[in-house]
PAPA-645265 format. One record per residue (C-alpha): residue number from 1; residue in three letters; x, y, z. Coordinates in Angstrom, 2 decimals, always signed. Example, Ala and Ser with C-alpha at 12.3 -4.5 7.8 and 13.67 -1.06 7.14 Angstrom:
! PAPA-645265
NODE   doba   vexgu        px        py        pz
NODE      1     Ala    +12.30     -4.50     +7.80
NODE      2     Ser    +13.67     -1.06     +7.14
! end
This chain:
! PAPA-645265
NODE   doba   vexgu        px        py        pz
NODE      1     Unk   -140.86    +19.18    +92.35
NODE      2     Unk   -138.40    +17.01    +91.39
NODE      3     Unk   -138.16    +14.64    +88.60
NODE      4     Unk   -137.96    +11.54    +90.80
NODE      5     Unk   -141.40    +12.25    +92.13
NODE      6     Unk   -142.81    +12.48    +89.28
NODE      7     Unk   -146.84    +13.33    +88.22
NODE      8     Unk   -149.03    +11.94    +85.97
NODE      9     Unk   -150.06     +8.43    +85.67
NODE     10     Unk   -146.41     +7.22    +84.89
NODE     11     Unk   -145.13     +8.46    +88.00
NODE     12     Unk   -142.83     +6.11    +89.45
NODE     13     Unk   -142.01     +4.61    +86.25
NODE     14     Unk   -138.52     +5.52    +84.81
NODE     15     Unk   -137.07     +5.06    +80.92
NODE     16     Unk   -134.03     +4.86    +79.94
NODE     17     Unk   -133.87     +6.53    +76.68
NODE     18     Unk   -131.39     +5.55    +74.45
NODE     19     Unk   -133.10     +7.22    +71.76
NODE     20     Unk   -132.63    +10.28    +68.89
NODE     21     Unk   -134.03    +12.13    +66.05
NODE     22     Unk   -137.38    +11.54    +65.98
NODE     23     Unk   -139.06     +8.21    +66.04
NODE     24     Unk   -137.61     +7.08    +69.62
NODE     25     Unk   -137.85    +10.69    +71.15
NODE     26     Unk   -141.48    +11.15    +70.38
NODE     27     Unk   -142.22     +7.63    +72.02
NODE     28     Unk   -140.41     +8.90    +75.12
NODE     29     Unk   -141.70    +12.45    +74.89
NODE     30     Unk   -145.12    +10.65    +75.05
NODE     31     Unk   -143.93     +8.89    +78.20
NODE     32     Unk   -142.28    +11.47    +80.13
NODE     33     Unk   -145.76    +13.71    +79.24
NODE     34     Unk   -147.54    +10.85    +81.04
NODE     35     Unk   -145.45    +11.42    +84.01
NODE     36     Unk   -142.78     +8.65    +83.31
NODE     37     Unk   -139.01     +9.87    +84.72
NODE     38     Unk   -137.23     +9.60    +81.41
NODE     39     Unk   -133.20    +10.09    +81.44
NODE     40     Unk   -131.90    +10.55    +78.04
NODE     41     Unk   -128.59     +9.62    +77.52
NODE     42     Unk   -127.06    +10.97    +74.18
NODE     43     Unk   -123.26    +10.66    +72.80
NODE     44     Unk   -120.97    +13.37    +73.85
NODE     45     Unk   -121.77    +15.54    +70.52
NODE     46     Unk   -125.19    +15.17    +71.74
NODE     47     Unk   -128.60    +13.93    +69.77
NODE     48     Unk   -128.28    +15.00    +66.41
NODE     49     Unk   -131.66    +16.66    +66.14
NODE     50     Unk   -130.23    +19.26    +68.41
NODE     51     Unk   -128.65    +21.27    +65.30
NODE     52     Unk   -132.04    +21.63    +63.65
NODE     53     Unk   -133.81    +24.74    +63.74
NODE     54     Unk   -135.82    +26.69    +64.08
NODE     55     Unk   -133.29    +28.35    +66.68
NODE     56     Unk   -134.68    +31.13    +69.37
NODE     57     Unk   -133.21    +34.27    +67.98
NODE     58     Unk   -131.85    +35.10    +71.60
NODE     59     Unk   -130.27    +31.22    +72.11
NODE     60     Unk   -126.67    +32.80    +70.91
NODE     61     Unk   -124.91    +29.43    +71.64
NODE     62     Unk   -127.95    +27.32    +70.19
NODE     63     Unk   -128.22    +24.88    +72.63
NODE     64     Unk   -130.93    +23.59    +70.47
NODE     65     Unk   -133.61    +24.50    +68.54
NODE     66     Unk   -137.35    +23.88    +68.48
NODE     67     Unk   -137.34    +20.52    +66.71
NODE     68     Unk   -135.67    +19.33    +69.63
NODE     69     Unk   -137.74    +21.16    +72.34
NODE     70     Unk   -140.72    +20.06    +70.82
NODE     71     Unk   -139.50    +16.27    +71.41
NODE     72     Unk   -137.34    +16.60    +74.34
NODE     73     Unk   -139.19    +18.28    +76.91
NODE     74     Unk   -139.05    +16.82    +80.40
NODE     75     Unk   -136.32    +14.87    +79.99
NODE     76     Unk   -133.05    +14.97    +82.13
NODE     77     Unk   -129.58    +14.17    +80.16
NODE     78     Unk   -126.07    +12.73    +80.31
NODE     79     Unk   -123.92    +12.80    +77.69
NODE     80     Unk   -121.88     +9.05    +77.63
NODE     81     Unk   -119.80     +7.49    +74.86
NODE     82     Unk   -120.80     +4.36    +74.32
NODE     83     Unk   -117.71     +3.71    +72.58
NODE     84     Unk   -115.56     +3.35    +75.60
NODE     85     Unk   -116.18     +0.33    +77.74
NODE     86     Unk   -116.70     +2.06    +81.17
NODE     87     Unk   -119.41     +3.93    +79.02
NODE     88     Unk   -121.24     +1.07    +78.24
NODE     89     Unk   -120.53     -0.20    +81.50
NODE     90     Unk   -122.34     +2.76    +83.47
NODE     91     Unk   -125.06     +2.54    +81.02
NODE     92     Unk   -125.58     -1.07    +81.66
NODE     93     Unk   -125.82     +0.13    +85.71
NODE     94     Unk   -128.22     +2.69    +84.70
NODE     95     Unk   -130.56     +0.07    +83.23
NODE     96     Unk   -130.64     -1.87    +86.20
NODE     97     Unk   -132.46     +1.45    +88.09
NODE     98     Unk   -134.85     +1.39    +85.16
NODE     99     Unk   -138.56     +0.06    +84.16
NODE    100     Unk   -137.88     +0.78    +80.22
NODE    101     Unk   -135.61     +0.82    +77.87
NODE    102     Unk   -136.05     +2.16    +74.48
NODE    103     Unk   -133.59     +2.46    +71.65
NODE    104     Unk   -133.43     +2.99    +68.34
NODE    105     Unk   -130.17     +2.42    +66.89
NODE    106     Unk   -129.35     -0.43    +63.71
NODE    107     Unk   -130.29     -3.75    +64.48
NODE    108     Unk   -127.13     -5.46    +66.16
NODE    109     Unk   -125.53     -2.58    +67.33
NODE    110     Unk   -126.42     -1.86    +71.20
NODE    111     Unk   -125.66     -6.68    +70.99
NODE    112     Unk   -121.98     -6.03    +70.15
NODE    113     Unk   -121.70     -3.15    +72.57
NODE    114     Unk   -123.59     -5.86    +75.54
NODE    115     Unk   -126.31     -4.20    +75.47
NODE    116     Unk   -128.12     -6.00    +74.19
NODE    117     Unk   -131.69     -7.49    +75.57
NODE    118     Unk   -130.48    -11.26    +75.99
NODE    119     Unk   -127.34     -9.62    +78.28
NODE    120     Unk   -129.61     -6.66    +80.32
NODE    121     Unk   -132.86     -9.05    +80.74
NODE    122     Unk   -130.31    -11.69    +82.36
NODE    123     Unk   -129.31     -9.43    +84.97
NODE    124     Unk   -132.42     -7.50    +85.05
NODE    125     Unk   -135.23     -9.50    +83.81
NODE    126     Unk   -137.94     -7.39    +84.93
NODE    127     Unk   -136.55     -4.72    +81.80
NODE    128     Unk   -139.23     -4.09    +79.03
NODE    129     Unk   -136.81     -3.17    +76.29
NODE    130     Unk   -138.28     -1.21    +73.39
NODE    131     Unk   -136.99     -0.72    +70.24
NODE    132     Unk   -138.17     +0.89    +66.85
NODE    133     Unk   -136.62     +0.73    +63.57
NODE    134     Unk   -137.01     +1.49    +59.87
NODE    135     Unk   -137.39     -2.75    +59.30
NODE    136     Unk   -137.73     -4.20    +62.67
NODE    137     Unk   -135.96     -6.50    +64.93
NODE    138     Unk   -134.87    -10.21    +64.17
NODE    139     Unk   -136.40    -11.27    +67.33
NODE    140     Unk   -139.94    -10.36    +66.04
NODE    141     Unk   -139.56    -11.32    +62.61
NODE    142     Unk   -136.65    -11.41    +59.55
NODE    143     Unk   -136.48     -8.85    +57.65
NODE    144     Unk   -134.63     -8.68    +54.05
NODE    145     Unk   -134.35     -4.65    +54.50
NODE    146     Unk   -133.22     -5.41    +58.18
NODE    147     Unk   -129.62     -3.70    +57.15
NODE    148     Unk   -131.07     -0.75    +55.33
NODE    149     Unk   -130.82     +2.62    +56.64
NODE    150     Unk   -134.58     +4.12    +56.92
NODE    151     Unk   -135.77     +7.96    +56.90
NODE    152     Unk   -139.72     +8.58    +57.84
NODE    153     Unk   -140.02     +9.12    +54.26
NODE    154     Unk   -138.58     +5.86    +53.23
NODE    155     Unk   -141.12     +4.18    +55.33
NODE    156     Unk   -143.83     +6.11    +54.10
NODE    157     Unk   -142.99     +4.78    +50.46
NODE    158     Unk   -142.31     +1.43    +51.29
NODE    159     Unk   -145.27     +1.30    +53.88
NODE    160     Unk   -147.61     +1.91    +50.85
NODE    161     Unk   -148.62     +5.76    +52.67
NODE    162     Unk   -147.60     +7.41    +49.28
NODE    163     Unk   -149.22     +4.90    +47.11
NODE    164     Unk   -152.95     +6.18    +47.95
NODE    165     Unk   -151.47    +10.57    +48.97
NODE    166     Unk   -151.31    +12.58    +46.24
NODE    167     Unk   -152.69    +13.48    +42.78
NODE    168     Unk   -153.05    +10.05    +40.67
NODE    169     Unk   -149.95    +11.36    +39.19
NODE    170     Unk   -147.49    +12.21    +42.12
NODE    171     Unk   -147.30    +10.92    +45.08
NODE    172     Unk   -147.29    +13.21    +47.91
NODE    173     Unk   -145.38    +12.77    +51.35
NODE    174     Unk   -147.56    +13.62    +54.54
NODE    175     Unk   -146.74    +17.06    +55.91
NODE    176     Unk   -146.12    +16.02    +59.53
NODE    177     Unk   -143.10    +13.02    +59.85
NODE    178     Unk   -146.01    +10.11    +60.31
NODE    179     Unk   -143.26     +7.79    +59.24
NODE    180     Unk   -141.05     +8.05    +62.53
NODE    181     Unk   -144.09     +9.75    +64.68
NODE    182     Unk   -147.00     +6.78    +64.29
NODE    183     Unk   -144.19     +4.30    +64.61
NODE    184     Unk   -142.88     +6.20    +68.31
NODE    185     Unk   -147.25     +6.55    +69.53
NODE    186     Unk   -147.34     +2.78    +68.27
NODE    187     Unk   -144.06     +1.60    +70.51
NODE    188     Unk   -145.63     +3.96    +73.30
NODE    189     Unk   -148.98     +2.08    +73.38
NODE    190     Unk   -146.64     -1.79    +73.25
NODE    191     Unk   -144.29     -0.41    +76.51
NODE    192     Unk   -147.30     -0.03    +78.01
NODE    193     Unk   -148.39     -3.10    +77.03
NODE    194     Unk   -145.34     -4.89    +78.50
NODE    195     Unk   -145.23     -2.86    +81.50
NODE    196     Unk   -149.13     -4.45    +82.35
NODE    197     Unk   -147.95     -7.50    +82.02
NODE    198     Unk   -145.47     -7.27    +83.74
NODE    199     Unk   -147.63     -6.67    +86.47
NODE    200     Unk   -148.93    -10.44    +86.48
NODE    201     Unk   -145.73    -12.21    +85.20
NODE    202     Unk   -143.03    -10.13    +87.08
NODE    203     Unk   -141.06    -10.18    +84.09
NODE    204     Unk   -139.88     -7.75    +81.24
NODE    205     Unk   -139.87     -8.66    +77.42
NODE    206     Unk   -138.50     -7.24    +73.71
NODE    207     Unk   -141.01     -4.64    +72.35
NODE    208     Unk   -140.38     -4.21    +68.45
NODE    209     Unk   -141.99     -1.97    +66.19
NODE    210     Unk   -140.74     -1.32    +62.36
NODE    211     Unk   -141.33     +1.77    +60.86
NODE    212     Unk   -142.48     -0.11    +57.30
NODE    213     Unk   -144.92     -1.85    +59.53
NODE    214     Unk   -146.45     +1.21    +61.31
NODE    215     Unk   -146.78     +3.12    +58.03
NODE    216     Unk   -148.85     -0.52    +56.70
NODE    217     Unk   -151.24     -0.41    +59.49
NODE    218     Unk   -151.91     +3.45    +59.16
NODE    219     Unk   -152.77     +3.12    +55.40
NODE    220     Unk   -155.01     -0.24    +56.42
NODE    221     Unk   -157.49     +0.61    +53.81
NODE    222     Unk   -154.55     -0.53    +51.18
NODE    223     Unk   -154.98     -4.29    +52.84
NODE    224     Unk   -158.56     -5.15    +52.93
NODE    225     Unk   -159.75     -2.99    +49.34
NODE    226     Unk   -157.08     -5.47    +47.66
NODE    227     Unk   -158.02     -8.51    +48.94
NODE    228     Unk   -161.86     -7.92    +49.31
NODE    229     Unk   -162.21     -6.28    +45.70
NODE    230     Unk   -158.47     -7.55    +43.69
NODE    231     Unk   -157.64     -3.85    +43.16
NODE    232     Unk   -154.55     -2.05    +43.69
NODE    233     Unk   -155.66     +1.23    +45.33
NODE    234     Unk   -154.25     +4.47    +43.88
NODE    235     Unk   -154.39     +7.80    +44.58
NODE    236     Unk   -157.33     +9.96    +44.36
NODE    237     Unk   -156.46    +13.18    +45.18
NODE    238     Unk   -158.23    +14.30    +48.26
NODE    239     Unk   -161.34    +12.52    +47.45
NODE    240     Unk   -162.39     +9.54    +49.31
NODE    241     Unk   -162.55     +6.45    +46.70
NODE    242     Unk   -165.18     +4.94    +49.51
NODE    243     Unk   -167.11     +7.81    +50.89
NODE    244     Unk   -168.51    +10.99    +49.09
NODE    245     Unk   -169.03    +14.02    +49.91
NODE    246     Unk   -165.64    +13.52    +51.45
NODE    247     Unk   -163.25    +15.82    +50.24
NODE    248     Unk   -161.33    +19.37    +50.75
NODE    249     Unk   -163.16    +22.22    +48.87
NODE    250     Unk   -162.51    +25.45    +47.83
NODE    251     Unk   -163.81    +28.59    +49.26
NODE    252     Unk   -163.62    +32.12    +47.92
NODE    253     Unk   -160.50    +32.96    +50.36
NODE    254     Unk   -159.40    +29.57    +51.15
NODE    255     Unk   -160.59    +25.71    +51.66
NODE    256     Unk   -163.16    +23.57    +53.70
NODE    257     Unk   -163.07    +19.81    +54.41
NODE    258     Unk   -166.72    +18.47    +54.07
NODE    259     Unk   -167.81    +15.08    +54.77
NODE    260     Unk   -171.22    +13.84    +54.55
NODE    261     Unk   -171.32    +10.09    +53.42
NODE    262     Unk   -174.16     +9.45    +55.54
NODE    263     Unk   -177.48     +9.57    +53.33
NODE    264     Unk   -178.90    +11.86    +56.93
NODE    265     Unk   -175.87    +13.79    +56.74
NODE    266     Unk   -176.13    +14.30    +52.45
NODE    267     Unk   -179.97    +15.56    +53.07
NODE    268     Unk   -178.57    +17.63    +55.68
NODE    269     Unk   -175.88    +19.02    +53.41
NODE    270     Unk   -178.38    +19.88    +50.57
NODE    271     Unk   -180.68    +21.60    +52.48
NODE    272     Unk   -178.32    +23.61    +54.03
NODE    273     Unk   -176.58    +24.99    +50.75
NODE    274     Unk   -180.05    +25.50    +49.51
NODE    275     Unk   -180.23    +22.54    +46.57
NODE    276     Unk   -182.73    +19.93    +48.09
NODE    277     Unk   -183.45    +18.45    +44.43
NODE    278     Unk   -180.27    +17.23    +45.21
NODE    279     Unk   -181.37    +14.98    +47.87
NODE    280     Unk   -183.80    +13.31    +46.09
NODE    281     Unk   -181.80    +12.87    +42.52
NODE    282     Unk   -181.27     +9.12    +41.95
NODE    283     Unk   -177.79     +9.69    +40.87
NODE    284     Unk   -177.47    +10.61    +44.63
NODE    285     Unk   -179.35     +8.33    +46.63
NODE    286     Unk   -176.99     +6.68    +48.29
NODE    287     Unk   -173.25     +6.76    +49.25
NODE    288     Unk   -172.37     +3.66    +46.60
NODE    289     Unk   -174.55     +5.88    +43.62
NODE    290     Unk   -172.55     +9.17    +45.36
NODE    291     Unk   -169.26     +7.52    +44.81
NODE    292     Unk   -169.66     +6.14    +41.51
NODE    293     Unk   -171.21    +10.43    +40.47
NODE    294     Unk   -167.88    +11.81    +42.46
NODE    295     Unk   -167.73    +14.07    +40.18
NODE    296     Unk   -171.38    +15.31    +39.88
NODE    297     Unk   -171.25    +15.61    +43.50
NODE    298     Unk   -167.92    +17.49    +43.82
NODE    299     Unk   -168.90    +20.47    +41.55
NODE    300     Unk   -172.32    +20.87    +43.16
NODE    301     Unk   -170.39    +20.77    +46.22
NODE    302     Unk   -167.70    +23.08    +44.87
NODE    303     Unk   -169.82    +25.55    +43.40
NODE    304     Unk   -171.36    +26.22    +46.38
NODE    305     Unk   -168.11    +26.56    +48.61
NODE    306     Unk   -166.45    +28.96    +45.72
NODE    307     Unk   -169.15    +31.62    +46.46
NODE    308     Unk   -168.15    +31.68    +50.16
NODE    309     Unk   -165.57    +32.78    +52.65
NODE    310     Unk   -164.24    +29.65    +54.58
NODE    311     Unk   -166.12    +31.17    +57.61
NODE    312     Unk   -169.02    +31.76    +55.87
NODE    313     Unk   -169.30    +27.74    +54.62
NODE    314     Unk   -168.57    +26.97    +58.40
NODE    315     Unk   -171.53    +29.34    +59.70
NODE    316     Unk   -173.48    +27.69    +57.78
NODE    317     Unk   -172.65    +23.80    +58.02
NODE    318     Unk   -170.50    +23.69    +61.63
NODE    319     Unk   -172.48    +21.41    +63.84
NODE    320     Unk   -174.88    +20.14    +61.04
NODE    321     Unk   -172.73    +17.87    +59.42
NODE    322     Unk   -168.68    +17.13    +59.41
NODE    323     Unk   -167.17    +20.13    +58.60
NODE    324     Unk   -163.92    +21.83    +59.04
NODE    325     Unk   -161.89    +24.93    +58.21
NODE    326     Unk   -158.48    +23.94    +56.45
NODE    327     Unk   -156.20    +26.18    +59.31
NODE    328     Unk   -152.99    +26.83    +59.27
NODE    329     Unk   -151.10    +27.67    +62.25
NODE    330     Unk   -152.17    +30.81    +62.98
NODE    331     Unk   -155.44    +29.81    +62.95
NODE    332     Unk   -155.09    +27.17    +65.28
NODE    333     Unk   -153.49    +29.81    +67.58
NODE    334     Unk   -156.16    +31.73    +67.67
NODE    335     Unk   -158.85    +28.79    +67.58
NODE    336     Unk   -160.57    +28.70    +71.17
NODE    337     Unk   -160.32    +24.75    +70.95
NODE    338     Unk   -156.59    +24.79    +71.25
NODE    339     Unk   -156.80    +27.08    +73.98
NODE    340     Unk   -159.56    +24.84    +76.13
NODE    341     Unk   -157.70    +21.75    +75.38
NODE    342     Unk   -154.26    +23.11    +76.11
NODE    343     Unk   -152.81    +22.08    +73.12
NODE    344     Unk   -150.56    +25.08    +72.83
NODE    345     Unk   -148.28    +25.12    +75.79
NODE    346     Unk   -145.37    +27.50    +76.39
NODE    347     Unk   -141.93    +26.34    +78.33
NODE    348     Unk   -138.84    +28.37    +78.80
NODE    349     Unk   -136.12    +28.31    +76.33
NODE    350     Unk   -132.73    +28.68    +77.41
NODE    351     Unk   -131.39    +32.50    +76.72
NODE    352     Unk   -134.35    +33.35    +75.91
NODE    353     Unk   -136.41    +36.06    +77.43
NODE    354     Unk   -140.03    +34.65    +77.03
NODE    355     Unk   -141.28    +31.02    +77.00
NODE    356     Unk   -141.51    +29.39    +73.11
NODE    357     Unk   -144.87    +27.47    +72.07
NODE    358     Unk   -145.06    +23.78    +72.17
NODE    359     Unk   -147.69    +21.24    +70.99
NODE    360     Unk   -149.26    +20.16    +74.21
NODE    361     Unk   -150.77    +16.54    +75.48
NODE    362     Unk   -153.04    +15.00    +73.39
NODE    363     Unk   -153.98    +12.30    +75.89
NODE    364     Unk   -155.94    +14.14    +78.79
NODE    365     Unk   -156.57    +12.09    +81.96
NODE    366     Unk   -159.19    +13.76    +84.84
NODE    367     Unk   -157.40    +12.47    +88.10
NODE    368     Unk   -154.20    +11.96    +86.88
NODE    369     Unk   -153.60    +14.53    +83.96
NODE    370     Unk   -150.20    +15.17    +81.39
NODE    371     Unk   -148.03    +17.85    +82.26
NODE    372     Unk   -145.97    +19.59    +79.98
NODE    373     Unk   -143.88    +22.30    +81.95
NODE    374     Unk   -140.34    +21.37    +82.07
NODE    375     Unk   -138.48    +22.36    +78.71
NODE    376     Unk   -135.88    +20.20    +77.24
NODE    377     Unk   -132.43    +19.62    +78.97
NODE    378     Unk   -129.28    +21.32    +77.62
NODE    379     Unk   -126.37    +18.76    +76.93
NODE    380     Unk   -125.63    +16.49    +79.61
NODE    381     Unk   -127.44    +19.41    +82.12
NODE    382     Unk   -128.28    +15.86    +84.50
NODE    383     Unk   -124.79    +14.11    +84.88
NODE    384     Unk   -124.25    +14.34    +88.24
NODE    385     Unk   -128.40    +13.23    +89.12
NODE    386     Unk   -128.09    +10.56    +86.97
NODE    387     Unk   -124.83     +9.16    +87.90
NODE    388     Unk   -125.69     +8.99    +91.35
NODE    389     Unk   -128.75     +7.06    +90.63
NODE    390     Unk   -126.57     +4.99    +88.53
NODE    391     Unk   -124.34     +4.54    +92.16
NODE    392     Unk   -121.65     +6.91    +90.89
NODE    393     Unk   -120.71     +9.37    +93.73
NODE    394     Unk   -118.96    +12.58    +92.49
NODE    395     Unk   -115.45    +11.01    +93.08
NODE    396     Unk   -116.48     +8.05    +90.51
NODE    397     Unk   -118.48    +10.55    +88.19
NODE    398     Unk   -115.21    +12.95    +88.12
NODE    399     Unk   -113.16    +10.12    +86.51
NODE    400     Unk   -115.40     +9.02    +84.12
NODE    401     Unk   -115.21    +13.64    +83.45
NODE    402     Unk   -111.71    +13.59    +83.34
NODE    403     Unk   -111.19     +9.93    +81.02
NODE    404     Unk   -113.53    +11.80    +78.41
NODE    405     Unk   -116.39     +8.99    +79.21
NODE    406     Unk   -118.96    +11.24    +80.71
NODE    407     Unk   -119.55    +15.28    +79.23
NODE    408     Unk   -120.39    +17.58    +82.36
NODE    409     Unk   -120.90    +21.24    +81.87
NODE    410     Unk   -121.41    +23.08    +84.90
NODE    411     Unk   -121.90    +26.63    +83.77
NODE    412     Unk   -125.11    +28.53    +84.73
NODE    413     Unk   -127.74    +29.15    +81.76
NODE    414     Unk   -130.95    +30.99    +83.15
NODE    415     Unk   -130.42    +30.88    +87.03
NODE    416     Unk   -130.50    +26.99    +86.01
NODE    417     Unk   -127.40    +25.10    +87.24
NODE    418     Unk   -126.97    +22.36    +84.91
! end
C-alpha cells in the first residue's frame, strides 16, 4: 500500500513536517500512527536526532539509531536546504499540497525565510500551521523567554515539574522526556482541533503550544493547592501530599505502587494484609486523618510489603485495590498486557537482519485502528515522491540534485530502493 492511500482515521490528511529532535517528531509520529501521510523534510545533514543511539549492531553505516526510529516511523523524507532560495521555494510548493504544517524551529526564523504563516495562509489559507516551542509564539501570547533556547529539561524546571519530583531535597527530572513529549501529544490534540474546524469555516489557523506551558498544565496540582490553600507545594518524595496510601513501596526483591485513598479501598487494603484494627483506628478514618498520619500509614504499609516478593504483594492485592508492580522493561516485555494491547511492535531496521522493538499506539480505534508497520525513512529515501507531489518532474528535481538544493541517494539498502 502506498503512503498516499493511507489507513487509519487520518487517511487522506497529509503534514508537512518541518520538525526535529523530539518535541515536533513525536507530534507527527502521533499523526502519521493515526494514518496521516506525513513527509518530513530535514536539512541536507539530516535531523539531528539521527546520530543518537542506541545503533543496531548490524546498521554499519548508522543510518540512524533507535531514538530516531522510535519517532520517525512512517514517515517519507527529503532532504532540502532551506538556506538556498529555490529550497525554500519548493518547500513553500510543498505546503500548498498539504493539510498541516508543523514546525518547531526559533520563533522568527521559518518569517525571514517566507515561511512564515502570514505568507503560506495567504496563498493557502486553508493551512493549519502548528508550531511548538520551549516559550511559545508571539501570535498567542509575548513571551520574555521567547529568545531563549529550551531543552525538555529546561521546561520541566521552569514549568514547575521539578518543583513537586524528587526528595524534598533534590529535585528529580522525569525519566521519560515529558518536557518535549506532553508538549508534541498536546500540539497533536490542537491540529486536530484546527483541522475540525476547519471543517465548518473552510479555513486554516496558527496552532501554538510552549513547552513551559505544557509542563504547567501537567503539574496542575501546583496551580489550584496555591491559590486554594496559599502554599507553595514542594516535593514529597513519592508520597501523595493529597491522597494516602498513595505511594511506591518496597518489597523483599523489589517495589510496589499502592494506592488506596478511598476509605472502601483502605478497608479493603487492611483486610487483605491481615491488620483490620487498622481500619477502624481513628488516626485512620479517613483520607484527610490518613494524610495528616502519612507516616503511621507508610510503615504499616511498608512493613507489610518488605516481607514479600513484588509478586507475592500483587497476588494478594491485584484486582482488590490499585496496585501495581514497579517493571522495568523486561518486565513489560514479558507482561501479557503489552502483548494484547500491541504496545510492543517490531519494524525492520535497515541492515539489519531481524525487525527492532518499538513502542506501539497508545490510541486504539475499533473501525479505524493505528498502524505502526512502516519503519523510519533513511535520509532523503522520498525525494523523487515528494518532489513530484510538489510538481517537480525528474528533469526539475535533477537540478535542484545537481545545485546542492535537494540530497538524493539512490543506492539500494534492504531490497528497498530509496
Amino acid at each position: 500500500m502506498s503512503f498516499a492511500e493511507g489507513r487509519g482515521p487520518l487517511r487522506g490528511i497529509r503534514i508537512l513536517d518541518l520538525t526535529q529532535m523530539l518535541a515536533g517528531p513525536y507530534c507527527t509520529m502521533l499523526l502519521g500512527d493515526l494514518g496521516a501521510e506525513v513527509l518530513k523534510v530535514e536539512a541536507p545533514a539530516g535531523d539531528g536526532a539521527r546520530q543518537f543511539g542506541p545503533f543496531h549492531p548490524e546498521d554499519h553505516e548508522r543510518h540512524y539509531g533507535g531514538y530516531f526510529q522510535s519517532i520517525n516511523r512512517g514517515k517519507q523524507s527529503i532532504a532540502v536546504d532551506l538556506k538556498a532560495p529555490e529550497g525554500v521555494a519548493f518547500v513553500r510548493r510543498l505546503a500548498g499540497t498539504c493539510d498541516v504544517l508543523v514546525e518547531n524551529f526559533r520563533e522568527g526564523v521559518l518569517d525571514r525565510m517566507g515561511l512564515g504563516y502570514e505568507e503560506l495562509a495567504e496563498d493557502y489559507p486553508r493551512l493549519v500551521y502548528a508550531a511548538v516551542r520551549g516559550f511559545g509564539d508571539r501570535r498567542t501570547g509575548e513571551s520574555p523567554y521567547a529568545d531563549w533556547p529550551a531543552f525538555d529539561l529546561t521546561a520541566q524546571a521552569m514549568g514547575g515539574f521539578l518543583s513537586i519530583t524528587g526528595e524534598p531535597d533534590q529535585p528529580m527530572k522525569s525519566g521519560p522526556g515529558i518536557g518535549d513529549i506532553f508538549p508534541g501529544t498536546l500540539l497533536a490534540v490542537g491540529i486536530l482541533a484546527a483541522l475540525q474546524e476547519r471543517e465548518r469555516s473552510g479555513l486554516g489557523q496558527f496552532v501554538d503550544v510552549a513547552m513551559y506551558d505544557a509542563v504547567l498544565a501537567l503539574s496542575e496540582r501546583l496551580v489550584h493547592q496555591h491559590a486554594y490553600t496559599g502554599e507553595v507545594p514542594g516535593r514529597t518524595g513519592n508520597e501523595h501530599p493529597l491522597l494516602s496510601p498513595f505511594d511506591v513501596l518496597a518489597t523483599s526483591d523489589g517495589h510496589v505502587t499502592v494506592a488506596s485513598p478511598s476509605d472502601a479501598h483502605w478497608v479493603t487494603l487492611c483486610e487483605a494484609m491481615g491488620r483490620p484494627e487498622l481500619a477502624t483506628d481513628p488516626r485512620f478514618a479517613d483520607n484527610g486523618s490518613r494524610v495528616a498520619n502519612a507516616e503511621a500509614v507508610r510503615a504499616a504499609c511498608g512493613a507489610w510489603t518488605a516481607q514479600r516478593t513484588t509478586a507475592e504483594v500483587v497476588a494478594v492485592l491485584g484486582g482488590r485495590v490499585p496496585v501495581g508492580p514497579v517493571n522495568d522493561m523486561a518486565a513489560i516485555a514479558a507482561d501479557p498486557h503489552a502483548a494484547a494491547r500491541e504496545m510492543i511492535v517490531s519494524l525492520p531496521h535497515p541492515g539489519a537482519s531481524t525487525p527492532v522493538a518499538v513502542a506501539g499506539a497508545p490510541v486504539k480505534l475499533t473501525r479505524t485502528p493505528s498502524v505502526v508497520d512502516r519503519r523510519a525513512p533513511l535520509l532523503s529515501e522520498h525525494a523523487r515522491e515528494i518532489a513530484a507531489l510538489a510538481g517537480y518532474d525528474d528533469e526539475a528535481l535533477d537540478h535542484l540534485v545537481r545545485a546542492g538544493v535537494v540530497t538524493i541517494d539512490e543506492k539500494e539498502v534492504d531490497g528497498c530502493n530509496h
